[in-house]
C-alpha positions in Angstrom: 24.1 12.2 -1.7 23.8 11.0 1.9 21.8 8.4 3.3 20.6 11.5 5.9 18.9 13.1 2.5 17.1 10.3 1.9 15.8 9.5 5.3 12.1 10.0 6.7 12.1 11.5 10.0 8.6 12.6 11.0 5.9 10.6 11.9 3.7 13.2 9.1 6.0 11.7 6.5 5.7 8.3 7.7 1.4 8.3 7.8 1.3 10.3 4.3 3.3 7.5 2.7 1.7 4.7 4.4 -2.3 5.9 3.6 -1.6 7.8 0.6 0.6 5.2 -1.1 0.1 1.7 -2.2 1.2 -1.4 -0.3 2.8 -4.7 -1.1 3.9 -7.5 1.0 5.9 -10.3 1.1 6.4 -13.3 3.6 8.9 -11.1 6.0 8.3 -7.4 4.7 5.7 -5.1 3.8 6.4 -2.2 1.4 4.6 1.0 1.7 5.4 3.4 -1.5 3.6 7.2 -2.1 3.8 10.4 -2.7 5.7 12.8 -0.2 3.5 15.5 1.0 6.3 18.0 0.2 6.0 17.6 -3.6 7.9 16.4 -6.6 11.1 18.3 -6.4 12.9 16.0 -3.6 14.8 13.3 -3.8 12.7 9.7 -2.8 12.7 9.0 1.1 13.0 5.9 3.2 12.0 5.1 6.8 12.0 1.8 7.9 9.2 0.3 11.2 10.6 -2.6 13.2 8.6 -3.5 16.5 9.5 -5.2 19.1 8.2 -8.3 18.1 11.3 -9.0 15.9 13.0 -9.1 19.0 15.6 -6.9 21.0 17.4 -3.8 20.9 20.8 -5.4 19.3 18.2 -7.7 16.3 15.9 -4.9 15.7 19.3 -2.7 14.7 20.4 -5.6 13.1 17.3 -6.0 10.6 17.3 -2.2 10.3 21.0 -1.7 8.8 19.9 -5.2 6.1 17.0 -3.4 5.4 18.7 -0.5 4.6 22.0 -1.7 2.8 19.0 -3.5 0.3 17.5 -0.8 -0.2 20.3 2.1 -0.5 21.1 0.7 -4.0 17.8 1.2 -5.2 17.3 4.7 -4.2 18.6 5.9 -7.7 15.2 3.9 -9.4 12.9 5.5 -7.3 10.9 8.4 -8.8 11.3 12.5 -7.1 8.8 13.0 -4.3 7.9 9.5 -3.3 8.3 8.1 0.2 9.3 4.1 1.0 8.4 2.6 4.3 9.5 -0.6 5.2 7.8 -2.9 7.5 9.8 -5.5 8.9 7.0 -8.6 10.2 8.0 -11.5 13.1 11.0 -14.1 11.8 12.8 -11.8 9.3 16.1 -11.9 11.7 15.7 -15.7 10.8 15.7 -14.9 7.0 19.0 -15.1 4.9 19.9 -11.8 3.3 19.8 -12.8 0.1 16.6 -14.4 0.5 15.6 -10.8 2.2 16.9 -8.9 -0.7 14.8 -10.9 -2.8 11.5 -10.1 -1.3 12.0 -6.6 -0.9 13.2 -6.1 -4.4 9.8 -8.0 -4.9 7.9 -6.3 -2.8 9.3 -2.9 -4.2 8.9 -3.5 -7.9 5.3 -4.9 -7.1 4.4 -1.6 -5.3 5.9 0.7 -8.3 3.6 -0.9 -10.6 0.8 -0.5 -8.3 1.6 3.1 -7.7 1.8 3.7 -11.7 -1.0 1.9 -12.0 -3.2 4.3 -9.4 -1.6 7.7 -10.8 -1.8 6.7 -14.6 -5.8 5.7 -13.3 -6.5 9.1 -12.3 -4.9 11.4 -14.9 -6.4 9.4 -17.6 -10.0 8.2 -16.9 -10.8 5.5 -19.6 -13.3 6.5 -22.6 -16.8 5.6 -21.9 -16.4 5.4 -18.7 -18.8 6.8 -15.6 -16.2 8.7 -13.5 -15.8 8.2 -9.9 -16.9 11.3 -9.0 -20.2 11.4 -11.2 -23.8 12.4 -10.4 -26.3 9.8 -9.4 -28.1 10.5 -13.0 -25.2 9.6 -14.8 -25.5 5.9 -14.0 -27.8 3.9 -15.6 -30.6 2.3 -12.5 -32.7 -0.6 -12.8 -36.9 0.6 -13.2 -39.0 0.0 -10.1 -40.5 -3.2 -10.8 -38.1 -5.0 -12.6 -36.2 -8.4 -10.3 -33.4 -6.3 -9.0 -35.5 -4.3 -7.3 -38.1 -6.6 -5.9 -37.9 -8.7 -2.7 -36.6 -7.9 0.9 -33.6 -5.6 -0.6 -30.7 -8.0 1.1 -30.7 -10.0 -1.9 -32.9 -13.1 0.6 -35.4 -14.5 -0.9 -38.6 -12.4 -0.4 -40.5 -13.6 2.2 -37.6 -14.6 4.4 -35.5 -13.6 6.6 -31.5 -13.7 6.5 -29.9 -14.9 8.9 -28.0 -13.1 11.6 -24.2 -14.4 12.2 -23.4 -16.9 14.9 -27.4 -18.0 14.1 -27.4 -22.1 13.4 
């Protein structure tokens, strides 16, 4: 398949991916990984974000084809219907490539797990366990008069007052 398949190209793509996903970083490169907003079917997607505080014209092309070339053979480990954005941070023209290939596999790996982690989470809510989305009665609240309860509420100590920032 061509790289063209497998390329993000509106900014949609790019926001669903980078709020609905998970995030890792490393020192030079932050990995975004999420769902599509297409759905499952399609094959995984890649867009890459390099400012220009990396530098000019020529390096930020220059960072952008490393970024890709590390990532192209990776594109067959990816699971349908997700979305990869890579963020190049300041001094990663500076880094070797495979010092680069290192973090992003890094960066990448970490992010799957995180991602598995989040969608295993919400399929599967643990036994015994209040869900997320649970009344107000379903979670057990301290009585009225007991020591969680008492005092100023902002966890001072009653009688006091806390203290605002930038106060000596």
């Amino acid at each position: 398949m061509s790289w063209s398949a497998h390329r993000l190209r509106s900014s949609e793509q790019f926001r669903a991916v980078t709020r609905g996903g998970v995030r890792s970083a490393r020192s030079h490169v932050v990995v975004h990984l999420g769902p599509l907003p297409e759905g499952d079917g399609q094959a995984p997607r890649v867009g890459f974000v390099v400012s220009k505080k990396i530098g000019n014209a020529v390096i930020c092309n220059r960072v952008t084809r490393r970024l890709r070339e590390i990532i192209r053979p990776l594109l067959d480990e990816l699971p349908a219907g997700t979305g990869v954005v890579a963020r190049a941070l300041p001094g990663i023209d500076q880094q070797p490539f495979d010092q680069l290939r290192e973090d992003v596999q890094g960066a990448l790996a970490s992010a799957e797990r995180k991602l598995q982690r989040r969608t295993v989470g919400r399929r599967s809510p643990r036994a015994g366990t209040a869900s997320r989305t649970g009344t107000a009665a379903e979670a057990p609240r301290p009585a009225a008069g007991s020591e969680a309860t008492a005092g100023t509420g902002s966890g001072a100590t009653p009688g006091t007052t806390p203290a605002r920032k930038g106060s000596r």
